[in-house]
C-alpha positions in Angstrom: 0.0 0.0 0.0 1.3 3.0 -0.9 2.2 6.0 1.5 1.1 9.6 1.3 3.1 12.8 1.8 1.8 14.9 4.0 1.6 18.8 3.7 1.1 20.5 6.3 3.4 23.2 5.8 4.8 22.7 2.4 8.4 24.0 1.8 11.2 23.9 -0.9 12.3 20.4 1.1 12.7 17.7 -0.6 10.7 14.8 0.4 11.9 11.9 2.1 10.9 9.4 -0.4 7.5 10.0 -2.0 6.5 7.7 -4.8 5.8 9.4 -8.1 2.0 8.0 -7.6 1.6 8.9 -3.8 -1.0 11.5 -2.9 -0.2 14.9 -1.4 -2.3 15.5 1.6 -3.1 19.5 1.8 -4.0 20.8 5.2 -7.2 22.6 4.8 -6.2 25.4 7.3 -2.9 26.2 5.0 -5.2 25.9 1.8 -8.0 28.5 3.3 -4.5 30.7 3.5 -3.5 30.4 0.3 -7.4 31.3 -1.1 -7.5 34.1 0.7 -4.2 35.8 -0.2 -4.5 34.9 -3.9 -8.4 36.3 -4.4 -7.6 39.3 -2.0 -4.8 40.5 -5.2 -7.2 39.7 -7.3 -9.8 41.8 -5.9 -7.0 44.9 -5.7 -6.6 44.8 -9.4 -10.4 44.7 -9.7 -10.8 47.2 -7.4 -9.1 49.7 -9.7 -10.9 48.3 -12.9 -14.0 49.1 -11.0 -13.2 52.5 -10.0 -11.6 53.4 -13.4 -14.8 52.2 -15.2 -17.2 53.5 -13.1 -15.2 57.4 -13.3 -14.3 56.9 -16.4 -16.4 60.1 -17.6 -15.1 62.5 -14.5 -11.4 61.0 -15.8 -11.9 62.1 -19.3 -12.7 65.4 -18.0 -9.6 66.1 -15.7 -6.8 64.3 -17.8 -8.5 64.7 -21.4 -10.2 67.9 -21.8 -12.0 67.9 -25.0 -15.3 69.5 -26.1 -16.7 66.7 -27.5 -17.9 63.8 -24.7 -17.3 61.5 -26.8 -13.7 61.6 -27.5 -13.1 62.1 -23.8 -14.7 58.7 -23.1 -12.9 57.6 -25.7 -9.0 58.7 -24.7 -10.0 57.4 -21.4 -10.3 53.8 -22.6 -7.4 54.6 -24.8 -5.2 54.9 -21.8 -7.7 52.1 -20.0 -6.5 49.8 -23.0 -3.3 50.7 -23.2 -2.2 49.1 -20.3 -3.5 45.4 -21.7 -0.5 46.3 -24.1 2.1 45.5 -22.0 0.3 42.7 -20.1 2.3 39.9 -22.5 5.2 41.3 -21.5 4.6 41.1 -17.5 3.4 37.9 -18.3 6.6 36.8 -20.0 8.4 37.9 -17.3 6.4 37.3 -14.3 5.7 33.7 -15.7 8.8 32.2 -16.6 10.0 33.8 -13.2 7.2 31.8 -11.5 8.2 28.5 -12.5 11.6 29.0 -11.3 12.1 31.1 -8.0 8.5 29.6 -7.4 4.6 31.4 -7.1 4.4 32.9 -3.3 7.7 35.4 -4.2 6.4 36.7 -8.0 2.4 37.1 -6.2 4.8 39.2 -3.8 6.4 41.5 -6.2 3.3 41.8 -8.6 1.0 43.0 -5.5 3.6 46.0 -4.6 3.6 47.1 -8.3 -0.2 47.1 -8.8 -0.4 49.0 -5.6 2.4 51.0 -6.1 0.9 52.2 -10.3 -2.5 52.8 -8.9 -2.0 54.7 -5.6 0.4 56.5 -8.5 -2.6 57.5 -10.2 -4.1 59.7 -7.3 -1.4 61.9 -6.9 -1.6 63.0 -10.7 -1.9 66.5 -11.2 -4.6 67.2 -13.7 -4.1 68.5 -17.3 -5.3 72.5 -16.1 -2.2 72.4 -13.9 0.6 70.2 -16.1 -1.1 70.3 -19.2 0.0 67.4 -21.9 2.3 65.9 -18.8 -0.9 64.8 -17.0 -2.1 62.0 -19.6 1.3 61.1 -20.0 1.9 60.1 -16.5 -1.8 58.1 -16.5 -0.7 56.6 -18.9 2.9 55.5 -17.3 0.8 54.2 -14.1 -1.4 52.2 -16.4 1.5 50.7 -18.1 3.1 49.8 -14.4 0.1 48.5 -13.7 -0.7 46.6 -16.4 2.9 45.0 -16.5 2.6 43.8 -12.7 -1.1 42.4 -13.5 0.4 40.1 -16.8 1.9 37.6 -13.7 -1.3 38.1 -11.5 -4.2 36.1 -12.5 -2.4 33.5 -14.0 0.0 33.0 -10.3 -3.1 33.7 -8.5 -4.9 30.9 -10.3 -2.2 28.3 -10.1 -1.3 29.5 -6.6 -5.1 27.8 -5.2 -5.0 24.8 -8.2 -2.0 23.7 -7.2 -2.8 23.6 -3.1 -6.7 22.9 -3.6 -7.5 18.9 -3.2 -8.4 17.4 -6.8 -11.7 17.3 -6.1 -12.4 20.8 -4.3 -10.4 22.7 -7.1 -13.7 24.4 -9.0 -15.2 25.5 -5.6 -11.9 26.2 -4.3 -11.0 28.2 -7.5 -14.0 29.7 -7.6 -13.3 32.6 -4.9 -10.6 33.7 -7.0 -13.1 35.5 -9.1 -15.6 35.9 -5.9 -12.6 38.1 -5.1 -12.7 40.0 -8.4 -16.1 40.8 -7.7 -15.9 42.3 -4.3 -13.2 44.1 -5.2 -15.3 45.4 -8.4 -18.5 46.2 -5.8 -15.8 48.0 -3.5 -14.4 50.4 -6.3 -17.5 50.8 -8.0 -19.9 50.7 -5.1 -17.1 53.8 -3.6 -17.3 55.8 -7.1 -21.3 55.5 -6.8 -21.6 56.8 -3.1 -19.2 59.5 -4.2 -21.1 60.5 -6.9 -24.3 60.4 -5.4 -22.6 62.7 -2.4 -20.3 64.8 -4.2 -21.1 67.5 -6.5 -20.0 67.1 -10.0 -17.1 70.3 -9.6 -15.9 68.5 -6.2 -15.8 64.9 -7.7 -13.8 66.7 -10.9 -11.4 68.7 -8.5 -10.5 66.4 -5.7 -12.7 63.4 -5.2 -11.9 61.5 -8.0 -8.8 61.1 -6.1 -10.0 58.9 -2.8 -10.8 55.6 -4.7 -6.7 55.4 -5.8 -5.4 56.8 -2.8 -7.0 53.9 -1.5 -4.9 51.3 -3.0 -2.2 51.7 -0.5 -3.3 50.6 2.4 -5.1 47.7 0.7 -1.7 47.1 -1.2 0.4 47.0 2.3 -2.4 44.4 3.8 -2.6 42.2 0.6 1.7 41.8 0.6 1.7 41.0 4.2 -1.0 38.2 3.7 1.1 36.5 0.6 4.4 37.0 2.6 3.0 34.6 5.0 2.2 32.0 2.6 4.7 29.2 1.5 5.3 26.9 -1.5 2.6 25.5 -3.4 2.9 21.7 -3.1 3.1 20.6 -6.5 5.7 23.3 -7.1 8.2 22.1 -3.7 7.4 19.0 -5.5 9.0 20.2 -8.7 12.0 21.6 -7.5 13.0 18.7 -5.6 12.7 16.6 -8.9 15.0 19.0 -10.5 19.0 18.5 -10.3 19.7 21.8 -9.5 17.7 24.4 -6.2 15.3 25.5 -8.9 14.0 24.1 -12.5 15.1 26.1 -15.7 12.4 26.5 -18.2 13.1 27.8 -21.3 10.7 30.5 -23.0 11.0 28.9 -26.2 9.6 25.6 -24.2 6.4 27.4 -22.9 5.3 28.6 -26.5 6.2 26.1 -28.4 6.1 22.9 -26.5 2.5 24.3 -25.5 1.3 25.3 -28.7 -2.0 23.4 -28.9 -3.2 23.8 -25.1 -1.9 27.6 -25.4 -4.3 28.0 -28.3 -7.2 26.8 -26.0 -6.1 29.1 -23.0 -6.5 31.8 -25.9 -10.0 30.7 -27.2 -11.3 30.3 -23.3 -9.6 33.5 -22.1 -11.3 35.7 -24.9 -15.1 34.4 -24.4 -14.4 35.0 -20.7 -12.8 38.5 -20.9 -15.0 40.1 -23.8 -18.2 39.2 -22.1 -16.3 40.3 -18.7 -15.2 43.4 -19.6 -18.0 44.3 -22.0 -20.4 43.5 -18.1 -18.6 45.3 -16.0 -16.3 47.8 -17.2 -18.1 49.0 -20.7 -22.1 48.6 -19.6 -21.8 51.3 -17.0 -20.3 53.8 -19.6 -22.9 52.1 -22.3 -25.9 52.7 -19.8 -24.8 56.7 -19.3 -23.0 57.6 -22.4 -24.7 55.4 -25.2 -28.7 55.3 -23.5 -28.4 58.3 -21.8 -29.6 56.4 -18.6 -30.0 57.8 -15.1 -25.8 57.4 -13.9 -26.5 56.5 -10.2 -29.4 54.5 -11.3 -27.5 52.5 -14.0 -24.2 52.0 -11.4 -26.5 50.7 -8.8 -28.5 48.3 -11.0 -24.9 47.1 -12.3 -23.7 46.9 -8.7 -26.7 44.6 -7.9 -25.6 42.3 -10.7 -22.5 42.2 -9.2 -23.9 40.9 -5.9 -26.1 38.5 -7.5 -23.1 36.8 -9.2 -21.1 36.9 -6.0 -23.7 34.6 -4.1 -23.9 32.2 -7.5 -20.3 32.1 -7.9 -19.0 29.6 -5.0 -22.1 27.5 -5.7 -21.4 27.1 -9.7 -17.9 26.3 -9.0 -18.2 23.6 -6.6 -21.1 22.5 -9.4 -18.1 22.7 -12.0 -16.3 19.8 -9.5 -19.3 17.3 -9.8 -20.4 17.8 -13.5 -17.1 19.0 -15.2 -15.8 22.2 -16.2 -16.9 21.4 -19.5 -20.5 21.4 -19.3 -20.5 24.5 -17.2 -18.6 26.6 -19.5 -20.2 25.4 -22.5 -23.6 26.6 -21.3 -22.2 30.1 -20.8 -20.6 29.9 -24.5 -24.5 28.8 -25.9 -26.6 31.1 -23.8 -23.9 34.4 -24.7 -24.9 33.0 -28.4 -28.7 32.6 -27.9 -29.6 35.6 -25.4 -27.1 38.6 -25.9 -29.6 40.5 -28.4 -32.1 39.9 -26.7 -30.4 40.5 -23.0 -29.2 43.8 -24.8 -32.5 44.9 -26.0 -33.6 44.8 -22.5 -31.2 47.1 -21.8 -31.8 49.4 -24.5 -35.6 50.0 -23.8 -34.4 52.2 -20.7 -36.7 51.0 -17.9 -35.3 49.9 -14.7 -36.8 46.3 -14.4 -35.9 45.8 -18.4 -32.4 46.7 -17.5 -32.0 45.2 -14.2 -33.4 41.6 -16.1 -31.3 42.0 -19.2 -27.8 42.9 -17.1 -28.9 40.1 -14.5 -29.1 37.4 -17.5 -25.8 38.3 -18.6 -24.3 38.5 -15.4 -25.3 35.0 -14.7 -23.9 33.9 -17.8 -20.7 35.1 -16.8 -20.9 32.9 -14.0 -20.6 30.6 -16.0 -17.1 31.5 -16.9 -15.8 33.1 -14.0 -16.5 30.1 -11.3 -15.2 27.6 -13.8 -11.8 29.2 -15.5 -9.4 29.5 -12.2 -9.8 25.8 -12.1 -10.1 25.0 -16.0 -7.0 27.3 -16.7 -4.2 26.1 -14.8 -5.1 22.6 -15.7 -4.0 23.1 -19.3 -0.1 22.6 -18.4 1.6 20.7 -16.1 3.9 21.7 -13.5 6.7 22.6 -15.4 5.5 25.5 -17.6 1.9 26.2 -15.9 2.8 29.5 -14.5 4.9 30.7 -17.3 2.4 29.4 -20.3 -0.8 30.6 -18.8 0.5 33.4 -17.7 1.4 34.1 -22.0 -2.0 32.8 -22.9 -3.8 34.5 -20.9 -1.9 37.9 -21.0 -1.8 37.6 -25.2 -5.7 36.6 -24.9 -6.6 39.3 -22.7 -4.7 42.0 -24.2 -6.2 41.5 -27.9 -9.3 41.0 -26.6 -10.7 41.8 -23.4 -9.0 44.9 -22.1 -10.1 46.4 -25.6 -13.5 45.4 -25.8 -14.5 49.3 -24.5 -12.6 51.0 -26.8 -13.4 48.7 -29.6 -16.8 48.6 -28.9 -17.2 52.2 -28.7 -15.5 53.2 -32.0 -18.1 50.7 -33.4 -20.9 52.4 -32.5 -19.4 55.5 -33.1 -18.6 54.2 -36.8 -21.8 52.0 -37.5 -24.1 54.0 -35.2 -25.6 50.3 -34.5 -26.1 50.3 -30.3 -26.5 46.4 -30.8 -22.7 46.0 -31.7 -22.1 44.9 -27.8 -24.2 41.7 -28.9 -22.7 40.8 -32.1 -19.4 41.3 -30.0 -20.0 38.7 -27.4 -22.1 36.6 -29.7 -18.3 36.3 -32.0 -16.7 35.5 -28.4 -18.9 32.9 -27.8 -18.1 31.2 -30.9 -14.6 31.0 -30.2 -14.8 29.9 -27.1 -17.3 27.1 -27.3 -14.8 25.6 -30.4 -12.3 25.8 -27.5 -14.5 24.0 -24.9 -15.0 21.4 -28.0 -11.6 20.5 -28.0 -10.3 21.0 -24.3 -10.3 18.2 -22.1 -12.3 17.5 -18.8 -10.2 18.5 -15.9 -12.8 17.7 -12.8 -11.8 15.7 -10.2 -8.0 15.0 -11.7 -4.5 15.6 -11.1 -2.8 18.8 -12.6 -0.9 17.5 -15.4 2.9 17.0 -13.9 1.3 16.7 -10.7 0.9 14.0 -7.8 -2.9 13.1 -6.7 -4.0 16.1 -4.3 -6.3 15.0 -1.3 -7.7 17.0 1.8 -6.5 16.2 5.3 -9.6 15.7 7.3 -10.8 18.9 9.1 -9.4 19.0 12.6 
C-alpha cells in the first residue's frame, strides 16, 4: 500500500521518499491561506478596474479635456486599453520567473507594483495644472500597472490549483473570481456613493482622487498576507525533482512545446474576458453615455448584478467539481450566443426592471465563466511551464481581446451607429470559445498535469 506525503506546511524540502504516484495531503487550514491571499490580489486589481470604469467620464474630463464627450470617453479607454498592451510582457516575465524562483515570491512583487501604479494615479496632477504631462503620466501608471497584472491572474490561479485537493479545485477556484467581484462592488460601489454625495465640480477637483489613494493601504495588507504564505505543493514538489535548487524553463519551451493547449487558453480566455469586460467595465459607460440612462441608477442596477453573481459564484464552482468544467462553461458559451440581443434589447428600452433583467441574464452567464476558469486554466499545463504558459496565454488573450473590448466597442458604435454592436461582439466571443470548450479536455476531479494526486487532510 502506498504511502502519502503529508503537507502540512509545504516548503522547498525535498521529500523523504514519496512515490511518483503517492498523494499529497493538503491541510485545509494552510489551503484557506492560500485562497485568501490569492483572491484578495485579485480583488486589488479589480478594485481599480471598478473605479476606473465606473469614473471613467469625471477622468476624461480632468486628464482629457476635449469638447466633445465622446472623444473624452474615448482617450479614457485609450489609456484604459493601453495598459492590456504590456500585459504579455509582465506575463513573459512574471511567468517564466514563476516557474523557477517559485509562485508565493512573483504574487509578492506583482501586489507592490499594482499597488504602487494605482496609488500612483491619485497623486496626478490634472491636465489645467501640467497640461499634456498629465495624460502622459496616467498613462505610465497604467503601463506599471498593467505589467505587474500580466503575472497576477495567471499565479493567483495556479497558486489555489495547485494547493486545492483534486476534487475541491472548481469551488476552491471559484473565490478567486468571488474576489474580483468584491473588489469590483468596492471600487464601483465607492465611485457610486461619491457620486451620489459629491457634487459634480468637487468629484472633478478632488474626489476623484479617494478611490486610488486607496490602494495603499489595501496594497500593504494584501503583501503581508502573501508573505505569509509558502510553497505550493506541487511546485516544492518540482524543485525537488529538478537537479539543481530551482527548474530552468526555457521561454521557447512554454510557447512552443505548449502550442495546442496555449491556443485553447487563448480561445477560453477571450469568451471569458470580452463578455467580462464588456459587463462590467463598458455597460456602466454604455448605460450613461450610449442610453443616456440615469448614472447613479445605471451604477446601482450594475452593482446589484455584481452581488447577485457573488452569491452564485462559489455555488457554480463547486457544481463545476461534480459535472465538469466542461459542461459548465459550454452553457455560458450557448446562452452568450442565444440571449445577448435579446439581453441587450432589454437594456436598450431604458426602464429599470428591463435593464436590471437584461444585465442580471448576462451576469449570470458570466458565472458561468468566472466560477469555472481558475480551475479550467491552470489545468491546461503541467507543473513545469503552468505559470509561465498561462500566464502568455492569458496575457496575449486578454490584451487582444478583453482589455479592448470598451474601446473597440465604442469606435463601433461610433462608426456603424448600431447600439446592438455589444451583442454581435459577445455573440463572435462565444463562438470562439465554445470551439475551445469542443476540444479541451475535462479536468474535474484529476490531477494537474505533472502533478501527484491532491487529497484533503480531514478537518481537525
Amino acid at each position: 500500500m502506498s504511502t502519502a506525503s503529508v503537507v502540512t506546511s509545504p516548503s522547498l524540502a525535498k521529500p523523504r521518499s514519496a512515490k511518483a504516484a503517492d498523494p499529497t495531503v493538503t491541510d485545509p487550514a494552510l489551503v484557506k491561506r492560500a485562497v485568501k491571499a490569492a483572491a484578495l490580489g485579485n480583488a486589488m486589481e479589480w478594485f481599480d478596474f471598478g473605479v476606473y470604469s465606473y469614473i471613467a467620464v469625471t477622468l476624461g474630463k480632468v486628464f482629457f479635456p476635449s469638447g466633445n464627450p465622446t472623444a473624452q470617453l474615448l482617450s479614457t479607454f485609450g489609456a484604459f486599453a493601453a495598459a492590456f498592451l504590456v500585459r504579455p510582457l509582465g506575463g513573459m516575465v512574471f511567468g517564466p520567473l514563476g516557474d523557477r524562483v517559485g509562485r508565493q515570491k512573483v504574487l509578492a512583487l506583482t501586489m507592490i507594483m499594482m499597488a504602487a501604479g494605482t496609488f500612483a494615479i491619485g497623486l496626478i496632477p490634472s491636465y489645467a495644472t501640467i497640461g499634456v504631462g498629465a495624460p502622459i503620466l496616467l498613462l505610465v501608471a497604467r503601463l506599471v500597472q498593467g505589467f505587474s497584472t500580466g503575472g497576477e491572474y495567471a499565479g493567483a490561479s495556479t497558486f489555489i490549483a495547485e494547493y486545492a485537493p483534486d476534487k475541491r479545485r472548481g469551488f476552491l477556484g471559484s473565490w478567486l473570481e468571488f474576489g474580483t467581484l468584491a473588489g469590483y462592488i468596492g471600487g464601483a460601489g465607492l465611485v457610486t456613493l461619491m457620486t451620489a454625495l459629491l457634487s459634480a465640480d468637487d468629484l472633478t477637483s478632488w474626489g476623484w482622487r479617494i478611490p486610488f489613494l486607496i490602494a495603499g493601504p489595501m496594497g500593504i495588507i494584501g503583501l503581508y498576507l502573501r508573505m505569509r504564505l509558502e510553497e505550493t505543493p506541487a511546485f516544492a514538489a518540482e524543485v525537488a525533482k529538478a537537479e539543481k535548487d530551482r527548474p530552468k524553463v526555457p521561454l521557447r519551451e512554454m510557447v512552443t512545446g505548449q502550442w495546442r493547449a496555449l491556443l485553447l487558453c487563448v480561445g477560453l480566455v477571450l469568451v471569458f474576458n470580452v463578455t467580462d469586460y464588456m459587463l462590467l467595465s463598458y455597460m456602466p459607460s454604455y448605460l450613461t453615455s450610449e442610453l443616456h440612462y440615469d448614472e447613479t441608477h445605471g451604477l446601482l442596477v450594475v452593482l446589484g448584478v455584481m452581488a447577485v453573481m457573488m452569491v452564485a459564484q462559489p455555488f457554480v464552482g463547486a457544481l463545476t467539481d461534480r459535472v465538469g468544467r466542461r459542461p459548465v462553461i459550454a452553457t455560458g458559451c450557448a446562452g452568450f450566443l442565444l440571449l445577448s440581443v435579446p439581453a441587450l434589447l432589454l437594456i436598450r428600452d431604458g426602464s429599470l426592471l428591463a435593464v436590471a433583467l437584461g444585465m442580471g441574464a448576462l451576469g449570470l452567464l458570466l458565472v458561468c465563466f468566472t466560477a469555472a476558469m481558475p480551475a479550467a486554466l491552470p489545468a491546461l499545463f503541467p507543473t513545469r511551464v503552468r505559470y509561465g504558459s498561462l500566464s502568455i496565454g492569458f496575457n496575449v488573450s486578454v490584451s487582444l481581446f478583453g482589455g479592448t473590448t470598451p474601446l473597440v466597442v465604442t469606435a463601433l458604435i461610433g462608426a456603424t451607429g448600431n447600439m446592438m454592436m455589444p451583442a454581435y461582439y459577445m455573440m463572435a466571443a462565444a463562438v470562439i470559445g465554445g470551439f475551445a470548450v469542443w476540444r479541451m479536455a475535462e479536468s474535474a476531479g484529476r490531477p494537474l498535469p505533472g502533478s501527484a494526486p491532491s487529497v484533503a487532510a480531514p478537518e481537525r
